[in-house]
C-alpha positions, -999 to 999 in steps of 0.1 A, spaced: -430 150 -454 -411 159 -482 -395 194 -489 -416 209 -513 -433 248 -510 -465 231 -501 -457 217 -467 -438 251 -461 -468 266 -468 -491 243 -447 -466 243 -421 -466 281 -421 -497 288 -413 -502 264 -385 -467 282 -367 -493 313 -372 -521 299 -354 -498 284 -325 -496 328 -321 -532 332 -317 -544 343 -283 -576 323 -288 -574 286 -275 -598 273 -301 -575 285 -329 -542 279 -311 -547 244 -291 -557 226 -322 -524 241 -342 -502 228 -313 -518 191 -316 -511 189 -351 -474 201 -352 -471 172 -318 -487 148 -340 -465 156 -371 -432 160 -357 -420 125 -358 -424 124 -398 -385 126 -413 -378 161 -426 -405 179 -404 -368 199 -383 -357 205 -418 -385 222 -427 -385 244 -397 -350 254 -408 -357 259 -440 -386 284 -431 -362 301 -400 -338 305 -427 -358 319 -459 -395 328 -444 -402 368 -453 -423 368 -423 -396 378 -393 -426 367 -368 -422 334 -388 -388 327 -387 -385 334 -349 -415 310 -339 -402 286 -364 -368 290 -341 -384 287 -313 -407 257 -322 -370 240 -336 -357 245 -305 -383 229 -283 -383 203 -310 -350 192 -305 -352 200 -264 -380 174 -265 -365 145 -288 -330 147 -294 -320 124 -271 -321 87 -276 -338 67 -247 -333 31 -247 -357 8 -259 -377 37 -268 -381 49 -309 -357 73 -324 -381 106 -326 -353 123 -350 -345 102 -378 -310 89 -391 -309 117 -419 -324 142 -405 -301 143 -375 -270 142 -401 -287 172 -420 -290 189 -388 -253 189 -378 -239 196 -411 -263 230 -417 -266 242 -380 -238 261 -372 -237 279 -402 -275 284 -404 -269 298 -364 -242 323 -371 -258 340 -401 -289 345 -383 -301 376 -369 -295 376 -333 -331 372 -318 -327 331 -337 -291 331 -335 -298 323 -297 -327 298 -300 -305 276 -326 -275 280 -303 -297 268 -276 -301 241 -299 -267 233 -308 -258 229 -272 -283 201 -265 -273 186 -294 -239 189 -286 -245 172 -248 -262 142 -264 -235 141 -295 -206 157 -283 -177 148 -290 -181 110 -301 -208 119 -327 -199 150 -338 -164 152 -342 -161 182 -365 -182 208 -343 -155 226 -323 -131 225 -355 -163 247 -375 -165 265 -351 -132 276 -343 -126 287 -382 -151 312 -375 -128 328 -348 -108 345 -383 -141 357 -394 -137 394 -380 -170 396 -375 -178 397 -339 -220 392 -347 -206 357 -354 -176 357 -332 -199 365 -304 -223 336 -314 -195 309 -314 -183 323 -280 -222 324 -269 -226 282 -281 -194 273 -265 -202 285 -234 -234 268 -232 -216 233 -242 -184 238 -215 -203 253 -185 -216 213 -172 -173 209 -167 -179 231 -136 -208 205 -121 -197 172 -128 -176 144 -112 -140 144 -123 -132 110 -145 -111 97 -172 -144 104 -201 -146 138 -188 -111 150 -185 -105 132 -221 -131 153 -235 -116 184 -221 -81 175 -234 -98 171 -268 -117 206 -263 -82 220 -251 -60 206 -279 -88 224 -304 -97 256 -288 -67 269 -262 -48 282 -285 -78 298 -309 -92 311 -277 -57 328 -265 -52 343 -298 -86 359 -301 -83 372 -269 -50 386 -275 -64 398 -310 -95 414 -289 -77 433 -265 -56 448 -291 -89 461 -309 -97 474 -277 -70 496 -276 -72 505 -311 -109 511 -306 -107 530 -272 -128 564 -281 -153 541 -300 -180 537 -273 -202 510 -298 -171 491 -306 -161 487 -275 -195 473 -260 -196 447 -286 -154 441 -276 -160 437 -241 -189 417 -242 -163 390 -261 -138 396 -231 -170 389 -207 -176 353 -230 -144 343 -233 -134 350 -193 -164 328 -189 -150 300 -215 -116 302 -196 -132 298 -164 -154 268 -176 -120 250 -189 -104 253 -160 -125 246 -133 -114 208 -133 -78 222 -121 -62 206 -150 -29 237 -153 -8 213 -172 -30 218 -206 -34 261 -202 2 264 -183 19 274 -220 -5 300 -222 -8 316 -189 17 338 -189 1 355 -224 -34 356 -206 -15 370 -176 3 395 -201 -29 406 -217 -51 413 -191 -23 433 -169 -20 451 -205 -57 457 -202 -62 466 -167 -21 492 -167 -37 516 -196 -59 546 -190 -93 522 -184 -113 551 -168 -139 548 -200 -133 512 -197 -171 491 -183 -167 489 -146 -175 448 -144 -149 440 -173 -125 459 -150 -135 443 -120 -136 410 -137 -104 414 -151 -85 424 -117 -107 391 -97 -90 371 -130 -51 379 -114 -62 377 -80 -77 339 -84 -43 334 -105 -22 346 -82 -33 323 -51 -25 292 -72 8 276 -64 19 262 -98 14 299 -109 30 318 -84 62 319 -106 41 343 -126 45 370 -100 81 363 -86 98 387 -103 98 422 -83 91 445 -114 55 425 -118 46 429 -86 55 467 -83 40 471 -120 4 455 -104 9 472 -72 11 503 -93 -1 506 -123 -35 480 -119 -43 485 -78 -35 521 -65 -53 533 -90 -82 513 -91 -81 515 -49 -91 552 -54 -125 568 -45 -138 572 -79 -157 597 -95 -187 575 -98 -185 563 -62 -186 595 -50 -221 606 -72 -233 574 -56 -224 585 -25 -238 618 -25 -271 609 -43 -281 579 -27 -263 576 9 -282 547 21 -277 523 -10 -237 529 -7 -237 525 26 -256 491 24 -236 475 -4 -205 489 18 -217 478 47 -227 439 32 -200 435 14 -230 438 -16 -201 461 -35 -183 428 -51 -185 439 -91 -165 469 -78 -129 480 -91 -123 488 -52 -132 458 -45 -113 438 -67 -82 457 -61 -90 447 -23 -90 409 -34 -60 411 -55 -41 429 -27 -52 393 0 -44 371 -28 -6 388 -33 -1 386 2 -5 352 5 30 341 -11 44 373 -12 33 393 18 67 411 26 74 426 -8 37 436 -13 34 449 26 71 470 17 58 477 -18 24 496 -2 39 512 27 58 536 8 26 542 -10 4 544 24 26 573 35 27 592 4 -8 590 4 -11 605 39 21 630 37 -3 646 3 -38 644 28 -15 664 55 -9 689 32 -41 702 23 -66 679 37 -96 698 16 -80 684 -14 -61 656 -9 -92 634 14 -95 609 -14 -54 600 -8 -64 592 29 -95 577 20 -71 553 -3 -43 544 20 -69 533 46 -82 510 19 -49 497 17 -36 493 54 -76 472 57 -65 451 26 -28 448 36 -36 435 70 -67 412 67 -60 376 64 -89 358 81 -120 374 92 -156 358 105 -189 383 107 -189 376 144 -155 392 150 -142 409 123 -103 397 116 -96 374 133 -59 368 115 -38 401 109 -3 407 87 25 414 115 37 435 96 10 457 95 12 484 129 -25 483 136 -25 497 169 -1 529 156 -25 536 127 -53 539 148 -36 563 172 -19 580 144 -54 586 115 -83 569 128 -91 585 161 -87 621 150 -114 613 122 -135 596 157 -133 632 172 -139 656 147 -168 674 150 -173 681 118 -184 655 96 -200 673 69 -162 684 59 -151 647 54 -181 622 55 -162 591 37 -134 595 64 -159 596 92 -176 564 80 -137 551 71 -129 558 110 -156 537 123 -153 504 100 -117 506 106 -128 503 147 -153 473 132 -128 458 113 -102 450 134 -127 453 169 -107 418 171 -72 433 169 -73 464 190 -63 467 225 -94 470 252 -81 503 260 -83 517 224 -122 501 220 -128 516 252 -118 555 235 -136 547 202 -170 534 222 -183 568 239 -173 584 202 -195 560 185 -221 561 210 -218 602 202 -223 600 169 -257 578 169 -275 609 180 -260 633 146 -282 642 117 -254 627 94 -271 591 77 -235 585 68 -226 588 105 -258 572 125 -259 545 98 -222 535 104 -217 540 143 -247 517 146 -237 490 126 -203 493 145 -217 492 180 -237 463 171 -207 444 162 -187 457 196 -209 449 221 -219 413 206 -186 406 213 -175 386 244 -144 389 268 -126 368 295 -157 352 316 -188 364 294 -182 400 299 -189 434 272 -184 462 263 -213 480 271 -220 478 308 -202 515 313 -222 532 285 -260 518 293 -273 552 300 -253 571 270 -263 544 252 -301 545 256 -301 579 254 -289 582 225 -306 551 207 -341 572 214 -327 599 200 -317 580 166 -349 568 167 -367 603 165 -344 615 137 -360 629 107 -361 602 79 -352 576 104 -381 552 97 -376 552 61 -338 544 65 -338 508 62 -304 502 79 -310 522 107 -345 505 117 -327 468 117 -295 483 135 -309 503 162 -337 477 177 -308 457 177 -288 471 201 -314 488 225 -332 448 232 -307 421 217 -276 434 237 -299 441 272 -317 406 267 -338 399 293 -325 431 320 -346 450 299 -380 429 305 -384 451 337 -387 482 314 -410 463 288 -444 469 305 -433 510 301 -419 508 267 -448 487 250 -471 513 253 -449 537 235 -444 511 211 -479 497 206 -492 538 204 -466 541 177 -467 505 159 -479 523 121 -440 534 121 -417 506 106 -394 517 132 -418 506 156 -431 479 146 -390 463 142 -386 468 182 -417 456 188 -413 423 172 -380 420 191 -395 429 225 -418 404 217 -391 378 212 -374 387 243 -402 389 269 -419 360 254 -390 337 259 -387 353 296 -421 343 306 -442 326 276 -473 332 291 -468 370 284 -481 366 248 -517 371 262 -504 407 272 -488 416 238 -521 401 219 -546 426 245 -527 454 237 -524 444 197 -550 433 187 -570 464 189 -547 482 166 -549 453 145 -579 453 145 -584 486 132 -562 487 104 -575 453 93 -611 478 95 -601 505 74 -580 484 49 -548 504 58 -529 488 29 -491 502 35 -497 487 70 -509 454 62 -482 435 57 -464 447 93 -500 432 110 -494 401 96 -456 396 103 -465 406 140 -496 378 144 -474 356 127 -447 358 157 -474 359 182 -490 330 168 -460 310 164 -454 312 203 -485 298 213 -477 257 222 -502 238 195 -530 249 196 -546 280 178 -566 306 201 -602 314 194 -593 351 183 -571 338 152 -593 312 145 -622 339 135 -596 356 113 -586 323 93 -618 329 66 -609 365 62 -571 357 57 -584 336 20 -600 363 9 -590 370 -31 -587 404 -23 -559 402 2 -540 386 -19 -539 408 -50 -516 428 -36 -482 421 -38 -467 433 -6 -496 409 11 -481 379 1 -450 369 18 -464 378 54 -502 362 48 -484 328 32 -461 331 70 -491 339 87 -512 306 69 -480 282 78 -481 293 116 -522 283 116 -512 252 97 -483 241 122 -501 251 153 -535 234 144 -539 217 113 -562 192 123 -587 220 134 -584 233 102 -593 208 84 -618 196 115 -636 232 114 -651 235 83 -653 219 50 -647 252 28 -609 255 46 -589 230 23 -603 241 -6 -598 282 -1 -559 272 11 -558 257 -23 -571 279 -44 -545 308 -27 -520 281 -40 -533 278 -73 -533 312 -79 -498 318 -66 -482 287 -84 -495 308 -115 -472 335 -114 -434 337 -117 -429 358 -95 -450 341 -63 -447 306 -71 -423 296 -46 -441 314 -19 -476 287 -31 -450 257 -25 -440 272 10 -480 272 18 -480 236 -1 -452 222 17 -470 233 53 -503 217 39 -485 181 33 -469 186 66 -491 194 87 -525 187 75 -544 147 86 -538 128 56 -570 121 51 -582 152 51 -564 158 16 -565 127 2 -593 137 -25 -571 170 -37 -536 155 -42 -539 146 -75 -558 174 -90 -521 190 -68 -500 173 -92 -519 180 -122 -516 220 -119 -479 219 -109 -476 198 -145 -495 224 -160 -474 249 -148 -443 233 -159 -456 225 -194 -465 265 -196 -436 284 -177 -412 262 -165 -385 282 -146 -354 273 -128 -367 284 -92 -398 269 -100 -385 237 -107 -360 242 -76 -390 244 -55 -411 214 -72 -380 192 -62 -379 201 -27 -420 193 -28 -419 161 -45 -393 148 -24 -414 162 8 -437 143 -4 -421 113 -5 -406 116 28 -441 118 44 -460 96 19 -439 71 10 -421 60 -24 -445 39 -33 -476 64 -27 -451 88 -47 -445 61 -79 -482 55 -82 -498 91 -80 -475 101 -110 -483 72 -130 -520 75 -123 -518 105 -138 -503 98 -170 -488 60 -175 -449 58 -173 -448 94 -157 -428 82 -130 -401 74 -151 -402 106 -170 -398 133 -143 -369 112 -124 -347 112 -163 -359 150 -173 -369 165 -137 -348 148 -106 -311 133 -122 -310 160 -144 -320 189 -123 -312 180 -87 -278 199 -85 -295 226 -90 -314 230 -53 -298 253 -28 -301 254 9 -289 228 35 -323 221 46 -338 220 10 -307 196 -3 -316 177 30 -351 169 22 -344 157 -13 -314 138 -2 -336 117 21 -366 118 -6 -343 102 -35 -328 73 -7 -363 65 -1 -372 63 -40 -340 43 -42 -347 17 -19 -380 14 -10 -398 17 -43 -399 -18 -61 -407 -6 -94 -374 9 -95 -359 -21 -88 -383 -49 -110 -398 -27 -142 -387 -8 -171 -375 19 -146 -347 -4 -133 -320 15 -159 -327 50 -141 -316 36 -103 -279 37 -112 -286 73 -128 -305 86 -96 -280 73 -73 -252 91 -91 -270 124 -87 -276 119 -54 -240 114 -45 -235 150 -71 -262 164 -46 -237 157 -15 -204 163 -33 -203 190 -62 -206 225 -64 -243 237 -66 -254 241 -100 -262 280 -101 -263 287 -138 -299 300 -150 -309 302 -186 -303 336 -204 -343 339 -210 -354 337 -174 -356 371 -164 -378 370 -133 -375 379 -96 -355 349 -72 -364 342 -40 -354 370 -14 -340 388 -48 -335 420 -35 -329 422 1 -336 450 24 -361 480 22 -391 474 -7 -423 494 -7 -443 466 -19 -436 443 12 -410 451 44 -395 421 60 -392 436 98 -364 433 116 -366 406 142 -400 389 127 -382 366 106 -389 331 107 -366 305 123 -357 277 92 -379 250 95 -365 212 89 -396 192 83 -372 163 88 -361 174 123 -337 153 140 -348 117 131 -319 122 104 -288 136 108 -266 130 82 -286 119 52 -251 104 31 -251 77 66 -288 71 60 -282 58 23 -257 38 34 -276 25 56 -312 18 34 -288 5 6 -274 -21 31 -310 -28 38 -322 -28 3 -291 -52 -7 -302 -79 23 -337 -82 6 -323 -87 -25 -281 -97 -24 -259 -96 -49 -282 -74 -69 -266 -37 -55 -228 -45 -56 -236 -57 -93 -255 -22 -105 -225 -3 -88 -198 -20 -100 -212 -22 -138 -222 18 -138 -216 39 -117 -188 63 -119 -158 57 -103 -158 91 -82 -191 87 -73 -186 49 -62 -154 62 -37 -179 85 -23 -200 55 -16 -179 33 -2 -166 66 23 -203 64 35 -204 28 39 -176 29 63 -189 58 80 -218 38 87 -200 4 93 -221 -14 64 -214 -38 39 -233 -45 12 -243 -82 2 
């Protein structure tokens, strides 16, 4: 294809009609570009039109389609053609970057995309000259291509935070190091300069901060592999500039680049070879001072959020949710200072602690934010080690916690008055949480009947946080098993009820998980006598959230008292149930099926005739068009399928295929995909593998439409954990030969673009677990890995397994994939309303019959090298790296196995 107007022109209007909604116009479009890309000059063209088009639609598709281009062929696979030619891949590195950074910014990003996998295939052997081009843009001035340099490099450096340390690796980032420290210093010195020059410019100073944000992230990339001798020189300027930064007047300053900047010196500050840095004692008052008193205090903007939406502040207080704080931050700096220099920071503070408090004493009206402060301090200053279970566990001596509770926390426990001082109140009660570990018996023993008081006041702030407090108190457990809460049953239950019937209780989110909580959890089973009197008031009243929360926990309680009970819950449920399922009460839905769920999953395995006569209406397409539906229903279909999938798939022929179908249709959307592989994984589980035979490869076909169409980073999370699932019940060799049935070689194609590549990237020890023992069985008990033209990806596989056991989880998600994550946003939604104590116990479909899957590859490698010796020793030794291979051999002899 030569570069002449014509083919731009012909080339042109087929980009058009890849746009067209119609698949008769579009389809054909995308067969031709596929069957003309190969032909030498076809990328150059793209550019060409992404460059000079007049059409903007144009140039982005033409980005777009470049990008996929180059995603799709770039790399060279052995004894497979070249797909990019010898000249054309010359043209494409010479014109690139320059082509990227005078693009607008909608195809700046597709061709910086492009430059980065480019740059993982060529980088640095054969292209030599990129971080040198792009480094000389750094003098530009122009922060539309400063920005897109930063932008490219981050995307290239960002893999040095997931790989195996090694002599290539940490060669290539002394090369990237000798190039781009010091342009990377001065441009950040140069940038926080404009910041100050530009500090009343609000649209300079968005575009200046988001270079701070990049370049944080380029430092951070660069020096995840611990390597201080190369950035050492340097520190102290980066040190310099951001305490520069964070000691001016940074109210108008953006809240994260604060925060970001502050979590910068307290991860500095822990590191041994730089705690010079902070030696001398005019630094560490000067930080003290200038960066975290200030940025300690109860902001303006935290108080708005405090007044205009209680409940959110007090859940991202209470979770620990509040981490892009300043407050925050400050809080992390002050830990990380104390741990090499505890006793100047501790005598630094204290003189500030009780200034703060001498100003509140003087007029408390206006001076509460000084106490709010120096309580933020003393917590920081004395924490050194805390679990969930019982607070801090690990105080600073120097640090009189016992006085300061007598002296300011247990007037603010007393006072009547709330409304005068709510953030004291609540700072009162997590200072008793807190250090619940620390405090003297006799001191919890004052602070419990106030906490119990305050369940019962109309104050969110105050019900909210004495709840959460008691729930921590009486979970803990003294000298022979023994609590807190014996002495207070009465008060207690009194006063729980009470909480319960407070206006707006059932709609505050905290308060329905807390409460439940403490009136069944901390009674356990001496409350099963009261059961019989409470379900009544409970089933009468099950349409309120509230309701519905204790319920599920009495459920749990009396059930595992006396199992047989469940026949008494499901008499008096079902009913209601009933009735709501009649009427199509729709907010109430969701609560129904998160109750039959638990009662269901009681049962031993077997599924009662009532349930069964549900299961038809359960697929019907209606249910599941609404959105709060889904996550209980797709529960509520795994506890059938574990409980009695063979009479499932024994009752009636019409079963299998409506289960399937509500996983085709939820494997279709972004947003529910991962809930169709939760109903996908129970149906390869549990389901008679004959009585799916016929559907599992019409299975695999959809999921390979999906990922051809949409392919996401959680959805790909979750096809892993299938196929490996898979594998694990099926077999390698029933795996190998359904993927190649569907297309020849496919086998070989998802484990190099899918598995090695991707694997890092699944999260959750159960999850990691099933593809851990997945991948051992594809490794050694698949012979086409071993005897074909797959043989060169063993090594490769291997090596990501041993990445799976050993390196940080890959978290990073592409800049384009803006959808919702599994269990995104936790807590209260209208849409669906995960109940306190219905939650579902993780499931291991593995179970016990492994139990450390890095002793299990030792041991099917030991058995795979017996069958064939000589054969594994070789393929380590020859390439696999030399990390990964001492992590092998650590398994080996945790095993006791040698292989031949």
């Amino acid at each position: 294809m030569e570069l002449n107007d014509g083919h731009l022109q012909t080339l042109t209007e087929f980009l058009r009609k890849t746009l067209d909604p119609d698949p008769a116009v579009r389809r054909p479009a995308e067969k031709f570009l596929e069957s003309v890309e190969g032909n030498q000059n076809y990328s150059l063209l793209l550019l060409t039109l992404l460059e000079k088009s007049q059409d903007t639609v144009i140039r982005v598709c033409a980005a777009v389609t470049f990008k996929n281009y180059i995603k799709r062929n770039w790399r060279i696979v052995e004894d497979e053609p070249n797909k990019v030619s010898d000249p054309d891949r010359t043209a494409i590195k010479a014109n690139i970057v320059n082509l990227m950074l005078s693009s607008p910014e909608q195809i700046q990003k597709q061709l910086s995309d492009a430059i980065s996998i480019i740059g993982r295939e060529d980088f640095p052997q054969k292209w030599p000259d990129l971080l040198t081009e792009m480094v000389t843009r750094f003098r530009s001035g122009d922060f539309h291509i400063i920005n897109g340099v930063l932008r490219t490099a981050h995307s290239l450096f960002k893999r040095y935070r997931h790989e195996f340390k090694s002599n290539e690796l940490w060669s290539e980032i002394k090369l990237v190091l000798d190039t781009f420290a010091l342009p990377l210093t001065e441009l950040f010195k140069a940038t926080i300069e404009l910041c100050q020059t530009h500090a009343t410019d609000v649209n300079a100073l968005k575009v200046l901060f988001s270079s701070l944000t990049l370049i944080s992230k380029l430092f951070y990339s660069l020096n995840f592999q611990d390597l201080p001798e190369f950035f050492e020189d340097n520190m102290e300027t980066w040190m310099t500039n951001f305490h520069g930064l964070l000691t001016l007047d940074n109210k108008h300053l953006q809240t994260n680049l604060v925060s970001n900047a502050i979590q910068f010196l307290a991860s500095v500050c822990e590191r041994p070879h730089y705690k010079h840095l902070f030696e001398d004692q005019n630094t560490l008052t000067s930080i003290c001072e200038k960066v975290i008193v200030p940025n300690m205090e109860f902001r303006s903007a935290d108080e708005e959020a405090f007044e205009d939406n209680s409940e959110e502040y007090i859940r991202r207080d209470l979770e620990g949710s509040d981490i892009d704080t300043r407050r925050r931050a400050a809080c992390d700096l002050v830990r990380g200072l104390c741990k090499f220099f505890e006793g100047p920071v501790t005598a630094i503070f204290s003189g500030y602690v009780n200034s703060m408090l001498g100003e509140y004493a003087k007029n408390p009206g206006e001076n509460w934010k000084h106490k709010d402060a120096a309580i933020y301090l003393v917590t920081s200053l004395a924490s050194k080690a805390q679990t969930q279970k019982h607070g801090i566990t690990q105080a600073n001596e120097l640090v009189n916690l016992n006085e300061f509770f007598v002296n300011h926390i247990l007037s603010d426990l007393k006072s009547p008055n709330v409304n005068e001082f709510p953030v004291l109140k609540a700072d009162a009660i997590k200072y008793v949480m807190i250090f619940r570990s620390q405090l003297p018996k006799e001191q919890l023993l004052q602070a419990v009947p106030l906490l119990i008081s305050h369940l019962q006041a109309q104050s969110t702030v105050e019900h909210t946080y004495a709840a959460h407090a008691l729930e921590r108190l009486f979970t803990m457990r003294g000298p022979n098993n023994t609590t807190l809460w014996p002495p207070f049953t009465e008060q207690l239950l009194n006063n729980l009820f009470k909480a319960l019937a407070l206006p707006g209780s059932a709609e505050n989110e905290y308060i329905m998980k807390v409460n439940p909580t403490l009136l069944f959890s901390l009674l356990q089973e001496s409350i099963v006598p009261y059961i019989p009197t409470l379900i009544g008031q409970l089933t009468h009243k099950l349409l309120l959230v509230r309701d519905s929360c204790s319920l599920c926990l009495s459920v749990r309680i009396t059930c595992k008292a006396n199992p047989t009970t469940v026949s008494s819950f499901e008499e008096a449920l079902f009913p209601v149930f009933t009735e709501i399922l009649q009427n199509d009460v729709q907010e109430f839905l969701p609560y129904v099926f998160q109750v039959m769920s638990l009662l269901l999953e009681i049962h031993s395995n077997s599924i009662p005739s009532s349930y069964m006569a549900l299961f038809p209406h359960l697929l019907q397409p209606v249910l599941w068009e609404r959105t709060g539906n889904i996550p209980p229903l797709v529960r509520l279909l795994q506890a059938y399928l574990e409980k009695g999938g063979a009479s499932i798939a024994g009752s009636a022929a019409d079963k299998i295929p409506g289960l399937l179908g509500v996983f085709q249709k939820l494997i279709a959307s972004k947003a529910n995909d991962h809930q169709g592989f939760y109903l996908l994984n129970s149906i390869i589980e549990h389901m008679p593998t004959e009585s799916i035979l016929q559907y599992r490869k019409q299975i695999f076909i959809l999921l390979f439409q999906r990922l051809q169409s949409s392919k996401t980073t959680k959805f790909i999370k979750s096809f892993l954990v299938f196929i490996n699932l898979y594998c694990v019940k099926y077999g390698a060799i029933a795996l190998q030969e359904i993927f190649d049935s569907i297309q020849p070689k496919m086998f070989g194609m998802v484990l190099e673009k899918i598995i090695i590549p991707e694997v890092q990237k699944v999260s959750g020890p159960v999850e990691k677990k099933i593809c851990a023992v997945g991948i051992t069985k594809v490794l050694t008990e698949c012979p086409a890995l071993m005897d074909t033209e797959y043989t060169k990806l063993w090594t490769p596989l291997l090596q990501a397994l041993i990445g799976l056991f050993e390196l940080p989880e890959d978290d990073s998600i592409p800049d384009d994939e803006h959808f919702i994550d599994i269990e995104d946003t936790p807590g209260y939604q209208t849409a669906f309303s995960q109940l306190a104590f219905a939650g579902k116990k993780e499931h291991d479909p593995i179970g016990d019959s492994v139990g450390n899957p890095k002793i299990l590859l030792a041991q099917s490698l030991y058995k795979l090298s017996t069958a064939c010796p000589g054969r594994v020793p070789s393929m380590l030794s020859t390439s696999l790296n030399a990390d990964a291979l001492q992590f092998l051999q650590g398994y080996l002899q945790a095993a006791t196995v040698q292989l031949v």
